[in-house]
C-alpha positions in Angstrom: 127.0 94.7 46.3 129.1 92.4 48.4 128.4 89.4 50.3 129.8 91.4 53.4 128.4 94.5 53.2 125.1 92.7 52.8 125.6 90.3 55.9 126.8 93.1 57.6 123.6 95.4 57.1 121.6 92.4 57.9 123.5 91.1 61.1 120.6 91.0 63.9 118.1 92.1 62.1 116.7 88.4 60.8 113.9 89.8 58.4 112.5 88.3 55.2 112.2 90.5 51.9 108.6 90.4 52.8 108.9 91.9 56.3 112.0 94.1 55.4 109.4 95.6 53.3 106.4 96.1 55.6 108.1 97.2 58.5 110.0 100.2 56.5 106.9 101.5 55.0 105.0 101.2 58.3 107.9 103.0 59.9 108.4 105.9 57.2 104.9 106.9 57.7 103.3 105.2 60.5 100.2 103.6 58.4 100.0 100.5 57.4 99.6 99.5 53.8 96.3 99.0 52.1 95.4 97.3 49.3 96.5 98.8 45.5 94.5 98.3 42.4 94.5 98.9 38.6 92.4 101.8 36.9 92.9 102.6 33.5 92.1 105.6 32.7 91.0 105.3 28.9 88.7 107.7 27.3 85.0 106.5 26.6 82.0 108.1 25.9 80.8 109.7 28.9 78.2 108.6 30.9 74.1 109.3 29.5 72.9 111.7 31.9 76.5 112.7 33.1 77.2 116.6 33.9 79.3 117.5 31.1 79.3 121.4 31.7 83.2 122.5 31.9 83.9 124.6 35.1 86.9 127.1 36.4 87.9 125.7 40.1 86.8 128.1 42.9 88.7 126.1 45.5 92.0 124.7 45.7 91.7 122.8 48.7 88.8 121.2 50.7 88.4 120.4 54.3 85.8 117.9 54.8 84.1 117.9 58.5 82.6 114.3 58.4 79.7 113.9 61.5 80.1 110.2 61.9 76.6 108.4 63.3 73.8 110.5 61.9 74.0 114.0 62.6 70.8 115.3 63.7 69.4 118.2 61.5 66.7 119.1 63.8 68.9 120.2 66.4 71.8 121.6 64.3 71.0 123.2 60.5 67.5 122.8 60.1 65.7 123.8 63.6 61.5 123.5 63.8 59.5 125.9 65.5 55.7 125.6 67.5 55.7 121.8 66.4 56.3 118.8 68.7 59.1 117.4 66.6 61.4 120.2 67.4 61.7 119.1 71.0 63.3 121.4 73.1 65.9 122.4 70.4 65.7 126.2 69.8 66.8 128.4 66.5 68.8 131.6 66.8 69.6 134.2 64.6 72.9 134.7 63.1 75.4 137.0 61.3 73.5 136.0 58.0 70.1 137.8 57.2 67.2 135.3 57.4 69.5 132.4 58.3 68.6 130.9 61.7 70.1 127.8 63.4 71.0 125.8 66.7 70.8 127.2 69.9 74.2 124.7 70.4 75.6 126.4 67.9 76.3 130.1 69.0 79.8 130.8 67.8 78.7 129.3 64.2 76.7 131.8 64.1 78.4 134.5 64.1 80.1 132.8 60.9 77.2 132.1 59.0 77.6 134.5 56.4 80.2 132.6 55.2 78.2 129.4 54.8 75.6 128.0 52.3 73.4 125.1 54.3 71.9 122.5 52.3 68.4 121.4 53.8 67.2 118.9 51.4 69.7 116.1 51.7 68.0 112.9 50.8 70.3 109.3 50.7 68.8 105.7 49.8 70.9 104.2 52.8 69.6 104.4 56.5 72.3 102.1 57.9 76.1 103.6 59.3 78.4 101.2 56.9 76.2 101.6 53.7 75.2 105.7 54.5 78.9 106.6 55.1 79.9 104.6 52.0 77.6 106.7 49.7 78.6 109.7 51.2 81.8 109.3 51.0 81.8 107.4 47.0 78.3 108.5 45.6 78.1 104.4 45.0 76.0 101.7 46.8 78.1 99.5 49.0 79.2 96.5 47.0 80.9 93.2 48.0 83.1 93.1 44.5 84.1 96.7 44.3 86.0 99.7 46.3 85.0 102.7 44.5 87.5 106.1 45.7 86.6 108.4 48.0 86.7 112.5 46.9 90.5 113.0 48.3 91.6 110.1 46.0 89.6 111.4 42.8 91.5 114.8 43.3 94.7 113.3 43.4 94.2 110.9 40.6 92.9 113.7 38.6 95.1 116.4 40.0 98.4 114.5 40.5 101.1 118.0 40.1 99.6 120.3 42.4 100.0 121.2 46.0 103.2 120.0 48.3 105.4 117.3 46.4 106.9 116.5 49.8 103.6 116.0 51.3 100.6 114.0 50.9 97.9 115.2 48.4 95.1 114.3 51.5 94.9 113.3 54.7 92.3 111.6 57.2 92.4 112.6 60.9 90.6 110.7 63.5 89.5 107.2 64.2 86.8 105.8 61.6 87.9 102.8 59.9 85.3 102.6 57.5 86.9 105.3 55.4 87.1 103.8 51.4 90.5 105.4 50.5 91.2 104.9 47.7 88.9 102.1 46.2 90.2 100.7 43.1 92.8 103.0 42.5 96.3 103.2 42.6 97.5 102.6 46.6 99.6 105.8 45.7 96.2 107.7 46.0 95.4 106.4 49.3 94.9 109.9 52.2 97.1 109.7 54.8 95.6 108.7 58.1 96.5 110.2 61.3 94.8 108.7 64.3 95.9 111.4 66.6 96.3 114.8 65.8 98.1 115.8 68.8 101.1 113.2 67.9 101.0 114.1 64.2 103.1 111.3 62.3 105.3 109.3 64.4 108.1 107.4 63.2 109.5 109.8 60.0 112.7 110.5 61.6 115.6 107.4 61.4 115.6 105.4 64.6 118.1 106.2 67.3 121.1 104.9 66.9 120.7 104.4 63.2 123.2 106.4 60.8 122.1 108.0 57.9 125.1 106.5 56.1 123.3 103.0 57.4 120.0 104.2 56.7 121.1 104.4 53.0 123.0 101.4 52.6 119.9 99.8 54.2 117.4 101.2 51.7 120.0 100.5 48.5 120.0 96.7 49.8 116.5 96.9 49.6 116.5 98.5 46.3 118.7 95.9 45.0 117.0 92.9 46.2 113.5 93.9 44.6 114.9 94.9 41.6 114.4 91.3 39.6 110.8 91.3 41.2 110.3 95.1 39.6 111.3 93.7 36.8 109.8 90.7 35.9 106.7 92.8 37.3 106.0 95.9 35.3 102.9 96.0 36.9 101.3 99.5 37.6 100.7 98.3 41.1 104.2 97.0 42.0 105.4 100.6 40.7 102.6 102.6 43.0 104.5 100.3 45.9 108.1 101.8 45.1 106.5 105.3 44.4 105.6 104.8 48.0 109.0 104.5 49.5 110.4 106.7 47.2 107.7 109.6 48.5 108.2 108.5 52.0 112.2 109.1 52.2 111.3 112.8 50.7 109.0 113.5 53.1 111.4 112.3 55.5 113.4 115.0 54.7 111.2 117.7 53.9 110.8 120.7 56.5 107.3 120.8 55.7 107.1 118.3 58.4 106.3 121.2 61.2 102.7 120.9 59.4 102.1 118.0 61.4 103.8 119.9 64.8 100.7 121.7 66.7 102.7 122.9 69.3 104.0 125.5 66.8 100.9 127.6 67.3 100.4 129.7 70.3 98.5 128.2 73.3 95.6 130.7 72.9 94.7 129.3 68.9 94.7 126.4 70.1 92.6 126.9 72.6 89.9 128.5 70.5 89.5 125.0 68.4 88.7 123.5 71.6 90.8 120.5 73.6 89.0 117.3 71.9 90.7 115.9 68.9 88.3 116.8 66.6 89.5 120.6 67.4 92.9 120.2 67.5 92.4 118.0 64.1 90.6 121.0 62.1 93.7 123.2 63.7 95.7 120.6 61.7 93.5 120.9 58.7 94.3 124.4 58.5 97.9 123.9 59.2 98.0 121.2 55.9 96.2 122.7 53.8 98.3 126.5 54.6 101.2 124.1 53.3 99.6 122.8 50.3 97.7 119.7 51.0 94.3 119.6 48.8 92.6 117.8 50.9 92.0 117.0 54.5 89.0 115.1 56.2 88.7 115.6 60.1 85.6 113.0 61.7 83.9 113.6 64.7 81.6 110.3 66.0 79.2 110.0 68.3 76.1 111.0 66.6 74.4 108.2 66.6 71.6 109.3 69.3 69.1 106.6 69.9 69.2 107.6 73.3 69.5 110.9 75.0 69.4 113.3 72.2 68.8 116.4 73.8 71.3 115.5 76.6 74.0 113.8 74.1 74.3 116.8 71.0 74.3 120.0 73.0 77.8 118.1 74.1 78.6 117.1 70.7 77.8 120.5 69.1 80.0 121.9 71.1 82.6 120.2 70.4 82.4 121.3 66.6 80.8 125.0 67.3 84.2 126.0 68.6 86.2 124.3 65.7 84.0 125.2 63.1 84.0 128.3 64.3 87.4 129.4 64.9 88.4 127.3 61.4 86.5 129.4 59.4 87.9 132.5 61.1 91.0 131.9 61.1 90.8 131.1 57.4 89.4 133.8 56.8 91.7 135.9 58.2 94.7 134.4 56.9 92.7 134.7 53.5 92.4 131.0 52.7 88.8 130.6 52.9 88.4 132.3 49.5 90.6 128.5 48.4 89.5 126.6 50.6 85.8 125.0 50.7 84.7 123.6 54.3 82.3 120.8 53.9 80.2 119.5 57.2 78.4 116.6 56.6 76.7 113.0 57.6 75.5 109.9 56.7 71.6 110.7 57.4 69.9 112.4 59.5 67.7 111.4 62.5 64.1 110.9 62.7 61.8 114.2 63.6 60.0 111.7 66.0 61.3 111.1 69.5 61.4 107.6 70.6 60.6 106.4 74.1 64.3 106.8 74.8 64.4 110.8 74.1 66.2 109.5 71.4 66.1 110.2 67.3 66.9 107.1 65.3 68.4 107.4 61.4 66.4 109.0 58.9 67.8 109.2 55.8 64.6 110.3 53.9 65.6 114.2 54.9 68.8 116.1 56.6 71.5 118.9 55.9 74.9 119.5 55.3 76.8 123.0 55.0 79.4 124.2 52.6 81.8 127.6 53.2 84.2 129.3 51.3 85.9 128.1 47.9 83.6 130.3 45.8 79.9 128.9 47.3 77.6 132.0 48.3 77.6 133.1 52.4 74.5 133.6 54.6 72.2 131.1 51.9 70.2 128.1 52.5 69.3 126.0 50.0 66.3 123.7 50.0 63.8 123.5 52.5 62.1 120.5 53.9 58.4 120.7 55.6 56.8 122.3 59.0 58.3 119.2 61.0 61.1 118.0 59.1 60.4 115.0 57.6 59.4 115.3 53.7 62.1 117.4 51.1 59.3 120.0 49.5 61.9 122.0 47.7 65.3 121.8 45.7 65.9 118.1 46.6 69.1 117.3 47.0 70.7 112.9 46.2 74.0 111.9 47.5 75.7 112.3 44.5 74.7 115.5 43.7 76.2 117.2 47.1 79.6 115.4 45.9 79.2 116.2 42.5 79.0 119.9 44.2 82.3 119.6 45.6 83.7 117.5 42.7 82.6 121.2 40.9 84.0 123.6 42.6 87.8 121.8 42.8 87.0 122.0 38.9 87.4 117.9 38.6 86.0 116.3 35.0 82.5 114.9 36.4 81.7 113.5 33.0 85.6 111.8 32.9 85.2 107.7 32.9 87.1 105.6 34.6 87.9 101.9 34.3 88.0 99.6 37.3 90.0 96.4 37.0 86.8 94.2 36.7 86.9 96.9 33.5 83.5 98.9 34.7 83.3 102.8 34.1 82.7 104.6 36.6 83.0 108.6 37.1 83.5 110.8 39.8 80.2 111.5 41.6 78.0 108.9 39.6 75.9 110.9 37.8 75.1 113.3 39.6 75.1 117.1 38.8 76.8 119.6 40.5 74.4 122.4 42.6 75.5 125.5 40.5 72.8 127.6 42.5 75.0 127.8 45.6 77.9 129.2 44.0 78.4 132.9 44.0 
């Protein structure tokens, strides 16, 4: 390249290499860059105690409903009866024989024979950081170690399927605490989309920018790392040029209108509900309809100290219209056969009320629910006592409920990988799969 072309594509600009760099990748998709890391993938003897039982997938894709805070179960999944713990939380029946829940919940209801709940959830972490960690890894919180989170094992493990112009998973809302993709590849990182109403901003070249420029721009770039690249065959520097690489396709890709929610008619969108969290599972549906695997949407605010009963009627109705018109509308456009809906929490929230009509984290006991993708409709697994605080049947660790998901997408649960510190580690720990709940 010559000496002109090159100050002529950087007149003005006045960037370093190192800036050039950040800026483009923060422009192509709108995230910023986090961390990459080395995983070897080496065969070893799997895990003692490790599920090795081979599985055909019953879902393709997953859409993960993540109640940030401490969902309550006793004013959601699991509602008490004639007991004081209850409070004034009261069960209803639903479209499923025998399955009762939340009196917030109507419109769930009517969907419940689609849905397996899982009342005996039990996790070893009662605080928000450690409890969403585990949930989200099946691993304690460590200072040395970023273990992946489910979206990242499926794309590690599953790397050809879905959209090639689009990301293999996505994160919609605002919870930074998310792992990504631990210590793998950066390349396996979700895509996070703060707002679902603006989708991804900056994919298009800036105004005023030619494509011809646009090119020559990238090529400089190309050029100038290309002695770093190759000093560097590191599997981390090529997971950062992957990056750009996937970025300008996506650029160009029409699969883009994914991200456009004013493509769908006022009155679907409506039925998700206004909040983001509704117009974020109307996304989910959108991504995964174009072949992303998987998509978490978050929902905060259940962390009720104070104000329960006044705090998540609001809350639940916030996700009884988007649960219930996701699962419809998948349904209906026959994706919920592929597609397994996942809605769960850190912990759960104590069956006593405090002195400020409040619940405070319990981890001991709470649920979670799981539709579509091949798990049985109108069932309830697991059962915990009169009040709701002891597990008395089919008890149910952290990293079995992953290991459950982990199953049905048909992922290796007994597969070890290698961190860089050189540690194996699998999927969901070691935990096995619940094969009951599948029909």
């Amino acid at each position: 390249m010559s000496t002109a072309l090159q100050s002529s594509l950087l007149r003005g600009d006045q960037l370093s290499r190192r800036q050039f760099a950040a800026r483009t990748a923060s422009t192509l998709l709108g995230v910023g860059l986090l961390p990459s890391v080395f995983t070897n993938k080496a065969g070893a003897a799997p895990f003692e105690g490790s599920f090795k039982g081979k599985q055909v997938a019953t879902a393709k894709n997953v859409i993960y409903l993540y109640m940030s805070g401490g969902q309550t179960h006793m004013d959601t999944w699991d509602v008490k009866e004639g007991v004081e713990t209850a409070g004034p939380t009261k069960p209803i029946k639903t479209s499923a024989d025998g399955v009762r829940i939340s009196e917030y919940l109507p419109l769930t209801a009517q969907q419940m024979h689609h849905v397996t709940v899982v009342n005996s959830l039990t996790s070893t972490q009662g605080a928000h950081e450690q409890g969403n960690y585990m949930m989200h890894t099946s691993y304690t919180l460590r200072g040395t170690i970023r273990h992946p989170a489910m979206g990242s094992w499926l794309t590690a493990f599953q790397p050809a399927t879905g959209n090639s112009t689009l990301p293999k998973s996505v994160f919609i809302g605002n919870d930074s605490r998310h792992p990504g993709a631990g210590f793998l590849p950066a390349s396996y990182n979700p895509l996070f989309v703060n707002n679902p109403e603006n989708g991804i901003k900056n994919v298009r070249v800036q105004k005023g920018l030619s494509e011809d420029r646009f090119v020559a721009r990238m090529s400089l770039a190309d050029e100038l790392d290309k002695d770093f690249r190759n000093t560097y065959q590191h599997r981390n520097v090529k997971a950062y040029t992957d990056m750009y690489d996937h970025a300008m396709t996506m650029m160009k890709s029409e699969d883009l209108k994914a991200f456009d929610l004013t493509e769908e008619n006022e009155e679907t969108r409506k039925s998700y509900g206004a909040e983001p969290f509704g117009q974020g599972c109307l996304l989910a549906r959108r991504l995964v309809e174009r072949g992303v695997r998987f998509v978490e949407v978050s929902l905060g605010g259940w962390d009720t100290h104070n104000a329960n009963f006044v705090r998540v009627p609001e809350l639940c109705d916030v996700l009884d219209k988007a649960l219930a018109s996701l699962l419809s509308d998948l349904n209906s456009r026959g994706l919920l056969e592929e597609t397994l809906v996942v809605v769960t929490s850190e912990f759960g929230r104590t069956p006593d009320i405090n002195v400020n009509v409040g619940r405070d984290h319990y981890p001991k006991a709470f649920s979670g629910i799981m539709a579509g993708g091949g798990v049985k409709g109108g069932f309830v697994y697991g059962k915990t006592d009169r009040e709701g605080r002891e597990v008395i049947e089919n008890k149910v660790e952290i990293p079995q409920f992953n290991a459950t998901i982990a199953y049905a997408l048909g992922l290796p649960l007994d597969h070890v990988v290698y961190s860089p510190s050189k540690r194996p580690f699998t999927i969901a720990d070691k935990g096995h799969p619940i094969t009951d709940i599948f029909a």
